[in-house]
KESE-47226 format. One record per residue: residue number from 1; x, y, z of N, C-alpha, C in turn; residue in one letter. Coordinates in nm, 3 decimals. Layout:
NUM,X,Y,Z,X,Y,Z,X,Y,Z,A
...
***
This chain:
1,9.794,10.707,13.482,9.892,10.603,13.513,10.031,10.661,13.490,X
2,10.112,10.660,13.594,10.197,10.675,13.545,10.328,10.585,13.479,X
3,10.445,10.682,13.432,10.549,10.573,13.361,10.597,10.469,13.432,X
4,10.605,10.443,13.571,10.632,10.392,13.627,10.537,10.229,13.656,X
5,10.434,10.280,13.632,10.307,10.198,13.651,10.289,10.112,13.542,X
6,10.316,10.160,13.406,10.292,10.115,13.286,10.360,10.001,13.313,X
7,10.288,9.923,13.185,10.314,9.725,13.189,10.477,9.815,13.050,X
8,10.561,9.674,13.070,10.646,9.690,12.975,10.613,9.687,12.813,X
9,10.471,9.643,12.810,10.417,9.650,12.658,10.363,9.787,12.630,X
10,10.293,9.821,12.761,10.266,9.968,12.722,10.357,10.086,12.703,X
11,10.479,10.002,12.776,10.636,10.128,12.748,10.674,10.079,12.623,X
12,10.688,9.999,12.545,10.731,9.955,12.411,10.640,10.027,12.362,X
13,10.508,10.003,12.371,10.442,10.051,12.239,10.391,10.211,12.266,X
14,10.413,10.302,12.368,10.459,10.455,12.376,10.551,10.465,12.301,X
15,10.674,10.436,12.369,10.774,10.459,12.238,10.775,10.412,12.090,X
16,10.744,10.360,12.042,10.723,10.319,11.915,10.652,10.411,11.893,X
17,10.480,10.473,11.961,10.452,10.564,11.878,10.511,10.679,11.851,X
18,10.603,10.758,11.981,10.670,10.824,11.896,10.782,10.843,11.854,X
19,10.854,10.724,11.847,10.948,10.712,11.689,10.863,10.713,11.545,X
20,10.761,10.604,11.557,10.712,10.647,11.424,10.680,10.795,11.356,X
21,10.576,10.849,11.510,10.579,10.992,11.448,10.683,11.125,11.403,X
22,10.781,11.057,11.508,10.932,11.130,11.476,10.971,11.117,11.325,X
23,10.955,10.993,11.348,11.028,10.951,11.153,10.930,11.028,11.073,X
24,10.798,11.003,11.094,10.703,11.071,10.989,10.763,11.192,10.957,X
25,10.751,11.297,11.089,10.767,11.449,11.078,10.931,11.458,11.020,X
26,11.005,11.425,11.053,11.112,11.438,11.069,11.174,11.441,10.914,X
27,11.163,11.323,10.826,11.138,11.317,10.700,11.039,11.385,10.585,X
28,10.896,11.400,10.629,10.809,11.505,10.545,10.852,11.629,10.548,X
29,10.893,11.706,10.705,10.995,11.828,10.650,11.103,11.872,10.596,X
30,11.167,11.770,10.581,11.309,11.811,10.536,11.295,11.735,10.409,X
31,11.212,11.693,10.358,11.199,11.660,10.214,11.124,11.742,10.167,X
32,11.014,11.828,10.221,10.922,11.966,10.169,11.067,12.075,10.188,X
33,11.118,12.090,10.276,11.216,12.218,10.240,11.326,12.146,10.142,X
34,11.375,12.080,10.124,11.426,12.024,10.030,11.443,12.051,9.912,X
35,11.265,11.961,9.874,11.224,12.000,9.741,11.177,12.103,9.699,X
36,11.136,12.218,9.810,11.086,12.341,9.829,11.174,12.419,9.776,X
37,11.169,12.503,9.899,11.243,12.582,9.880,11.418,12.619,9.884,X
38,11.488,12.497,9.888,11.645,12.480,9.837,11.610,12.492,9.749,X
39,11.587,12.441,9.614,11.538,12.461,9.537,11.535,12.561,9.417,X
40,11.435,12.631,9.525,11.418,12.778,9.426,11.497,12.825,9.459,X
41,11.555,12.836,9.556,11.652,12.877,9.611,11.837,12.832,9.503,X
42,11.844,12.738,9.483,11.959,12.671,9.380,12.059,12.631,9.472,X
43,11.976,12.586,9.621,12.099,12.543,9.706,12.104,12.437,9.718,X
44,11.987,12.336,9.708,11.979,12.208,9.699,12.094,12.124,9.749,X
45,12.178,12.144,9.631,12.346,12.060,9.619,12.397,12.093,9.736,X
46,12.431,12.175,9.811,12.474,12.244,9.933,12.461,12.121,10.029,X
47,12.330,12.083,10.036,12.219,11.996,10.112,12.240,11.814,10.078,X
48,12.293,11.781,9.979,12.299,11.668,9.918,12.326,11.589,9.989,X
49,12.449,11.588,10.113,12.539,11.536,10.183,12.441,11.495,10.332,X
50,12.359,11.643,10.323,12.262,11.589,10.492,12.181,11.498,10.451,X
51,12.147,11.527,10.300,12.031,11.455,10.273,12.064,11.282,10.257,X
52,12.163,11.273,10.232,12.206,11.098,10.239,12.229,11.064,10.389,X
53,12.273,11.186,10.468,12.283,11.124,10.630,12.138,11.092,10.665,X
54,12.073,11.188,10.621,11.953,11.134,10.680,11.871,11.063,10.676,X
55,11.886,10.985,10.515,11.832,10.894,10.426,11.875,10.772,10.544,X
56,12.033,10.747,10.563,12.064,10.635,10.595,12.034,10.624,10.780,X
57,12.003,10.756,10.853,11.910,10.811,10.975,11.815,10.702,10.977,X
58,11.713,10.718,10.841,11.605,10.676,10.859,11.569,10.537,10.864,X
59,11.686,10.502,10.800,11.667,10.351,10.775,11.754,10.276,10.862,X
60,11.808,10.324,10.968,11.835,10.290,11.077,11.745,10.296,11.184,X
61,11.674,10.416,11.173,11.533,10.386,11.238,11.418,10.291,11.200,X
62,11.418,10.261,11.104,11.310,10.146,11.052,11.353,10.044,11.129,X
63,11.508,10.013,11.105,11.506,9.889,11.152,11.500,9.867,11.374,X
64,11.525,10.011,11.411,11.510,9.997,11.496,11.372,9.965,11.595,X
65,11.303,10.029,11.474,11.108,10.045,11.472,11.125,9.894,11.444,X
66,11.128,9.816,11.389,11.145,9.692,11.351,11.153,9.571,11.441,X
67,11.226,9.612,11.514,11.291,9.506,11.683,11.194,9.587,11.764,X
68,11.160,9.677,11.775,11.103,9.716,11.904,10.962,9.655,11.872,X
69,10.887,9.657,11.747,10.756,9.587,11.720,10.779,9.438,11.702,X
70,10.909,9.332,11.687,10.877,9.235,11.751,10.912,9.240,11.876,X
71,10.959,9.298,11.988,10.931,9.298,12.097,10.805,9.310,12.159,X
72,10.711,9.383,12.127,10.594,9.466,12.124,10.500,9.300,12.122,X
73,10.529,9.253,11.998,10.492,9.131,11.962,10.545,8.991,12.051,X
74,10.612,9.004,12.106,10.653,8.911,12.241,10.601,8.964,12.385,X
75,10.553,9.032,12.375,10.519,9.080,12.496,10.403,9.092,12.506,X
76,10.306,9.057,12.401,10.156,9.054,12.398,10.163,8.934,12.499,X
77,10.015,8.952,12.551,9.988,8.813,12.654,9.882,8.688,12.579,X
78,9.938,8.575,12.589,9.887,8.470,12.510,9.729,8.485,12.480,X
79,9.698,8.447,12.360,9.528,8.470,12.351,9.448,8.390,12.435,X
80,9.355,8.439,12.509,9.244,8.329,12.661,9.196,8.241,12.504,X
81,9.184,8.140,12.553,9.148,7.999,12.505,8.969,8.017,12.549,X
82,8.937,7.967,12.439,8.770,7.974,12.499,8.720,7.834,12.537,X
83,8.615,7.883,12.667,8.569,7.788,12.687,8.496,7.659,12.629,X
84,8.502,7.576,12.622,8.484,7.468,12.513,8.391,7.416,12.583,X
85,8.249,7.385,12.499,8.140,7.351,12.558,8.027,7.456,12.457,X
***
């Protein structure tokens, strides 16, 4: 199927998956080199300044992850009603 084809729930919830996985990766590495090897390194402090940009990065992405999953959530199609009988 292509992008074009996709329902608008299935384009919301593509993207969402990968923002989430963006945020995942995006944050587990730069908090392993971080705590890594800046570090041993004694550069850490050097780093202090990206590390709050990116802190406040991320939590701009939450909230953006945030609206796009109640969108996600408006765009589901009403639950079929069962037949009664």
């Amino acid at each position: 199927m292509t992008a074009d084809a996709k329902s608008p729930l299935e384009q919301v919830n593509d993207t969402l998956a990968q923002l989430k996985e963006m945020r995942h990766y995006s944050k587990t590495y730069v908090e392993q080199l971080f705590d890594g090897q800046l570090k041993k390194l004694k550069q850490a402090g050097k780093f202090e300044d990206l590390m709050t940009r990116q802190a406040e990065f991320h939590e701009a992405l939450d909230q953006e992850i945030a609206e796009l999953e109640d969108l996600a959530a408006s765009l589901q199609p009403p639950p079929e009603e069962e037949a009664a009988g």
